[in-house]
SEKE-355582 format. One record per atom (N, C-alpha, C): residue in three letters; x, y, z; residue number from 1; atom name. Coordinates in steps of 0.05 Angstrom, whole numbers. Layout:
residues N
  res      xx      yy      zz    n  atom
  ALA       X       Y       Z  NUM    CA
...
This chain:
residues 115
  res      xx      yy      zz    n  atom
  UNK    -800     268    -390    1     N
  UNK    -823     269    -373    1    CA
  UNK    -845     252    -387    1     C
  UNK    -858     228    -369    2     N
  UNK    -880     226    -388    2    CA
  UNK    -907     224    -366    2     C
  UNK    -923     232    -384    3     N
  UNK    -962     247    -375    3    CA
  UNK    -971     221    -376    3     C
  UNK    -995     212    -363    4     N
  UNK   -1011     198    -362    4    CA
  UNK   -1037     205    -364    4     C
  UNK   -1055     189    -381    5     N
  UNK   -1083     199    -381    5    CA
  UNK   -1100     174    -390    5     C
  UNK   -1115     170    -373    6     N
  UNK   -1139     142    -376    6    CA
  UNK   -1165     145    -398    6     C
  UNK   -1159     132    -419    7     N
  UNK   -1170     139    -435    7    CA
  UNK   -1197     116    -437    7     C
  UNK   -1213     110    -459    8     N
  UNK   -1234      92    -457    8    CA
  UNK   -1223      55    -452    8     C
  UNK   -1199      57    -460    9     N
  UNK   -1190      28    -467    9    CA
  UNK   -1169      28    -454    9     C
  UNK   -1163      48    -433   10     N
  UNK   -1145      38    -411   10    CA
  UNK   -1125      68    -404   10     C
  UNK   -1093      66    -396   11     N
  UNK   -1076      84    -391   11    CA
  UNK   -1063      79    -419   11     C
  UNK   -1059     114    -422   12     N
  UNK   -1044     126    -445   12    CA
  UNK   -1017     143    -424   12     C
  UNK   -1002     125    -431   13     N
  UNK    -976     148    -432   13    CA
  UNK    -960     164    -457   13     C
  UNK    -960     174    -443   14     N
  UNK    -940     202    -480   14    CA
  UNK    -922     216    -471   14     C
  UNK    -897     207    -482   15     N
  UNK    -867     224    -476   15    CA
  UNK    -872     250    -488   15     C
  UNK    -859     272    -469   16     N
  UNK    -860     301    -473   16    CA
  UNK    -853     300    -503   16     C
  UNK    -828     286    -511   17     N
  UNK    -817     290    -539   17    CA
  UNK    -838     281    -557   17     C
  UNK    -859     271    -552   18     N
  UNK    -880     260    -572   18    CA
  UNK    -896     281    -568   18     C
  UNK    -901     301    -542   19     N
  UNK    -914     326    -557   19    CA
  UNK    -907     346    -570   19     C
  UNK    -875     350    -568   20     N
  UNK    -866     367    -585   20    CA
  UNK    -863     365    -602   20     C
  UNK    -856     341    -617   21     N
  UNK    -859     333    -639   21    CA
  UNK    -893     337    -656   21     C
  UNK    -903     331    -641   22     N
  UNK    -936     345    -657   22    CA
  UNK    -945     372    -661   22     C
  UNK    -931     384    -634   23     N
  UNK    -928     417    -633   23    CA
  UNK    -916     430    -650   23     C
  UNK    -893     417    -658   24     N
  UNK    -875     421    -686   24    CA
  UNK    -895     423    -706   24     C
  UNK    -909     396    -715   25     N
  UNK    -915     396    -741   25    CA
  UNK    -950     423    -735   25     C
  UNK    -953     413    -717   26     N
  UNK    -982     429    -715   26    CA
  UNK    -977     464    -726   26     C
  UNK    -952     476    -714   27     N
  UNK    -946     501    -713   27    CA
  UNK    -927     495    -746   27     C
  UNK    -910     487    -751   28     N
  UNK    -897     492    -781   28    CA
  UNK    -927     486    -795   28     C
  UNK    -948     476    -798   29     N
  UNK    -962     467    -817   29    CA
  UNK    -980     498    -819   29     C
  UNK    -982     516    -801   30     N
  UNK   -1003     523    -798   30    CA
  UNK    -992     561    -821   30     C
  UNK   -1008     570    -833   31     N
  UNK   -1010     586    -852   31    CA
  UNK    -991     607    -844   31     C
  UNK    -965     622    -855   32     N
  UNK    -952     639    -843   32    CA
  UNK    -934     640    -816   32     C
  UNK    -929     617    -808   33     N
  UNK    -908     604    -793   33    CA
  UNK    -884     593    -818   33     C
  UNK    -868     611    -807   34     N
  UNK    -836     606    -823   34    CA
  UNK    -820     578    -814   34     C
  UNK    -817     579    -792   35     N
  UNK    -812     549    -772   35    CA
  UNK    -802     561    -744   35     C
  UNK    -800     532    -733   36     N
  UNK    -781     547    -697   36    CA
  UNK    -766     560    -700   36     C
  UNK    -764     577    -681   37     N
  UNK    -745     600    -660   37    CA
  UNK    -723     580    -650   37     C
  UNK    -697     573    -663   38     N
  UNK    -675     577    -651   38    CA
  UNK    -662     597    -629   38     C
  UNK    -659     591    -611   39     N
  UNK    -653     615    -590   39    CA
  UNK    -617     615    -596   39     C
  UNK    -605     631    -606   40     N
  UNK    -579     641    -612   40    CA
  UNK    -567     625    -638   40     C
  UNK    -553     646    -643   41     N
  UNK    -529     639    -675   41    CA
  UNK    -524     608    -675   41     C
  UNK    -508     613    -651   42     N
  UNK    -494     582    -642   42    CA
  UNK    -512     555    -637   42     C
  UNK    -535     563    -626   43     N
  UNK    -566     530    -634   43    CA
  UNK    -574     529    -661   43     C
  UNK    -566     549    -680   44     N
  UNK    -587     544    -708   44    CA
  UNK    -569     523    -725   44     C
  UNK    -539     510    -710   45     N
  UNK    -533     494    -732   45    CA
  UNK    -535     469    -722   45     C
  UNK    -550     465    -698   46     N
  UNK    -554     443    -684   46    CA
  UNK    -580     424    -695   46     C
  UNK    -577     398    -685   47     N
  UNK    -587     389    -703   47    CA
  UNK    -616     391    -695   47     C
  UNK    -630     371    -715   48     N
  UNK    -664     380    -721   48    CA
  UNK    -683     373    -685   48     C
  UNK    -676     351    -676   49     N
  UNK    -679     348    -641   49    CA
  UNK    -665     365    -629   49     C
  UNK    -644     380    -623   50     N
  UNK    -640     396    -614   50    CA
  UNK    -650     417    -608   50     C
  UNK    -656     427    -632   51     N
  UNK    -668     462    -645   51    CA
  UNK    -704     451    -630   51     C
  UNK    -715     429    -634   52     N
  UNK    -739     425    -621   52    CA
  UNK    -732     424    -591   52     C
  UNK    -724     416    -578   53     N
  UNK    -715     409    -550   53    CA
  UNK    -715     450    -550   53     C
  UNK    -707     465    -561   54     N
  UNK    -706     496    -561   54    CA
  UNK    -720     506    -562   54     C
  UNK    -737     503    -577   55     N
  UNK    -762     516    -580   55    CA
  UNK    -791     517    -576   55     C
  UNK    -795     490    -558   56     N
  UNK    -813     477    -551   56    CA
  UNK    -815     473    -526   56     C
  UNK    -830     473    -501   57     N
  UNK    -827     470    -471   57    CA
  UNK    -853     459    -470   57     C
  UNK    -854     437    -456   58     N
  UNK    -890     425    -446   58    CA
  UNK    -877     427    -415   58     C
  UNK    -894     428    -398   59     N
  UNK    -894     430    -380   59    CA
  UNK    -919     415    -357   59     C
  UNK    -928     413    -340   60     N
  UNK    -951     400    -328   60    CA
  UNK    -957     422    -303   60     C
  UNK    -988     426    -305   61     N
  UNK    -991     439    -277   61    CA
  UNK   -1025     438    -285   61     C
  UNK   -1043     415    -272   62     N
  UNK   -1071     415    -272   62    CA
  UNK   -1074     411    -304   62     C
  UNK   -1055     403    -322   63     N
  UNK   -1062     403    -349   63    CA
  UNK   -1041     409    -362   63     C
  UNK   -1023     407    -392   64     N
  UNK   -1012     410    -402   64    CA
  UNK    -999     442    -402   64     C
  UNK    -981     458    -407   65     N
  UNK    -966     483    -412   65    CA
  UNK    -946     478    -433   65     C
  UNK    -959     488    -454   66     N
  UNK    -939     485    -482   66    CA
  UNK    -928     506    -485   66     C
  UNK    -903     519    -484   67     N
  UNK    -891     542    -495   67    CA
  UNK    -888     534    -524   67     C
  UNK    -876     561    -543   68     N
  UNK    -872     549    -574   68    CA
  UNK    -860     566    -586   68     C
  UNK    -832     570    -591   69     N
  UNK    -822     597    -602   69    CA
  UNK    -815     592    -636   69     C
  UNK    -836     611    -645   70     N
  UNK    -832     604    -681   70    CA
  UNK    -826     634    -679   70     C
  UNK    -815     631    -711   71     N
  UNK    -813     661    -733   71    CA
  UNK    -844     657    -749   71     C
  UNK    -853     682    -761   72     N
  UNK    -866     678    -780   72    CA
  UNK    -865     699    -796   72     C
  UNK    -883     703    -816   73     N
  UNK    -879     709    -846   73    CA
  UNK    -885     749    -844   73     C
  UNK    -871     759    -849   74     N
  UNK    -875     790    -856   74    CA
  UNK    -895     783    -869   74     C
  UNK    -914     808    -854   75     N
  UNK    -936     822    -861   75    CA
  UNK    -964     806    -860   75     C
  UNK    -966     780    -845   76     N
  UNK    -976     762    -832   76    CA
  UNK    -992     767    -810   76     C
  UNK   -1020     763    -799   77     N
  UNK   -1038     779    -769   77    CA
  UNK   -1024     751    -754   77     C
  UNK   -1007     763    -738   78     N
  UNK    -996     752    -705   78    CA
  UNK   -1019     743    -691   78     C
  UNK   -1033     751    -687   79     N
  UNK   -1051     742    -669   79    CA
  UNK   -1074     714    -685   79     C
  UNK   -1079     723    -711   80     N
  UNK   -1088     690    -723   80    CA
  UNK   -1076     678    -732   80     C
  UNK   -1046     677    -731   81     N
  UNK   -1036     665    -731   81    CA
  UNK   -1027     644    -695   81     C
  UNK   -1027     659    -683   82     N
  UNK   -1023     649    -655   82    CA
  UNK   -1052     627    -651   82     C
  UNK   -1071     641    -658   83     N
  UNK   -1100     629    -645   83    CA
  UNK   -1109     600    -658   83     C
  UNK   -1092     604    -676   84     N
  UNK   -1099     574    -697   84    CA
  UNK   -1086     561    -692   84     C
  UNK   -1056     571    -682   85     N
  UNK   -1036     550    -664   85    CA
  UNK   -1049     539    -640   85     C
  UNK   -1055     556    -631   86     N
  UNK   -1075     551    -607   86    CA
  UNK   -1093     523    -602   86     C
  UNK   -1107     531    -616   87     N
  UNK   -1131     520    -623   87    CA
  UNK   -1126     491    -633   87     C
  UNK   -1116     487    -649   88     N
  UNK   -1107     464    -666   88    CA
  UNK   -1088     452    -653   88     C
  UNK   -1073     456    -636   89     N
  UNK   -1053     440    -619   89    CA
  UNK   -1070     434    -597   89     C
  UNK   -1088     448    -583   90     N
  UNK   -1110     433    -568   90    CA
  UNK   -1123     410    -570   90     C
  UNK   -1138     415    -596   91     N
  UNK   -1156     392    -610   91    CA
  UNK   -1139     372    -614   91     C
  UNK   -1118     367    -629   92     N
  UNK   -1104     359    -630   92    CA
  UNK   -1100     338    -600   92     C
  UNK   -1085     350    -602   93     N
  UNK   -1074     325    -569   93    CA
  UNK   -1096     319    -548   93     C
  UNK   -1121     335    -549   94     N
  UNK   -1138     321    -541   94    CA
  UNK   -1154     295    -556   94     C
  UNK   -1155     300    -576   95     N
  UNK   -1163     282    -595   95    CA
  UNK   -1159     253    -600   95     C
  UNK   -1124     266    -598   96     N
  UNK   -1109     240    -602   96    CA
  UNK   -1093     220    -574   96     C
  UNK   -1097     239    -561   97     N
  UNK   -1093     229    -532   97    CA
  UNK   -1108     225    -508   97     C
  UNK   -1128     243    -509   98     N
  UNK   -1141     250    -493   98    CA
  UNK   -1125     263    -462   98     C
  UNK   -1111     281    -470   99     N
  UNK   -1095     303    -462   99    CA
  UNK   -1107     327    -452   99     C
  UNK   -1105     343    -426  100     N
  UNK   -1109     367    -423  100    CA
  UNK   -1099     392    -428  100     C
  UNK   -1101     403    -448  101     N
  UNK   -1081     430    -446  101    CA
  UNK   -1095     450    -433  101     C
  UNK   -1080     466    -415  102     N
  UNK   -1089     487    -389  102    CA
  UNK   -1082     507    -418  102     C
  UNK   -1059     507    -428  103     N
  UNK   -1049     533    -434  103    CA
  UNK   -1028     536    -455  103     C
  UNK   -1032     544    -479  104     N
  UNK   -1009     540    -506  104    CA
  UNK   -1002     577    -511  104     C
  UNK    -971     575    -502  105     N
  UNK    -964     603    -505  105    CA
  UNK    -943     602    -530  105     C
  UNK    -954     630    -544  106     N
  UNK    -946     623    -569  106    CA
  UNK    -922     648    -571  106     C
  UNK    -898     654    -572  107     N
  UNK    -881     663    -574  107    CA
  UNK    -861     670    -602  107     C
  UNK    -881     690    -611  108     N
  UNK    -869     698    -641  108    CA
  UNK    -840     716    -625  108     C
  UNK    -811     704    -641  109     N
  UNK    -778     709    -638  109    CA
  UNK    -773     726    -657  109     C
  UNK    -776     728    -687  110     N
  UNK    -772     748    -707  110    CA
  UNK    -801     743    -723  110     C
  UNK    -792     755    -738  111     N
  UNK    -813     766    -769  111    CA
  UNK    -786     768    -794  111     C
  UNK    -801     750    -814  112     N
  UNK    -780     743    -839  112    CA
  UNK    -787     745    -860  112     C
  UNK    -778     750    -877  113     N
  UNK    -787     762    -910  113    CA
  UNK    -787     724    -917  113     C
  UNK    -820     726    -927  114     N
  UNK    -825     693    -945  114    CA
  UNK    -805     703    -969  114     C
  UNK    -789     668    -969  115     N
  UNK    -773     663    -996  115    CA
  UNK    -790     666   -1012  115     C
């Protein structure tokens, strides 16, 4: 799928895979995120595009819809952890794109003892 958005110096297009790919690093970078939510036994040995193609959904409706399924760290606040995902994947792609996001749902899959 790719978005369009008219920025100062003309049309910006951006392939879905180029937001998940930022969504990736935005959410692994961010404090107490373990990494993506593999959905079953059988996707976790798939490869590194794959496992994103899994755990990542953009969507379009009046503005961007990012789903995002991570693990994160035992004994970690879920919810600042979510809001900084939030937040920072907004700024983010607006920043750099000049992108709308309506809506980033953040979908904690397990809770994992940090190595």
């Amino acid at each position: 799928m790719l978005f369009k958005t008219k920025g100062e110096l003309g049309m910006i297009c951006v392939r879905d895979r180029a937001i998940k790919t930022i969504a990736s690093h935005v959410a692994c970078s961010c404090y107490g995120v373990i990494g993506l939510a593999n959905k079953g036994i059988k996707k976790s040995f798939l490869s590194a595009t794959d496992a994103l193609e899994d755990a990542i959904k953009v969507t379009y409706s009046n503005g961007l819809i990012i789903d995002i399924h991570i693990y994160v760290s035992y004994g970690m606040n879920i919810q600042t952890i979510s809001q900084n995902i939030l937040e920072t994947l907004t700024y983010t792609l607006n920043d750099s794109f000049g992108l709308k996001v309506n809506k980033v749902n953040v979908h904690v899959d397990g809770i994992r003892m940090d190595k």
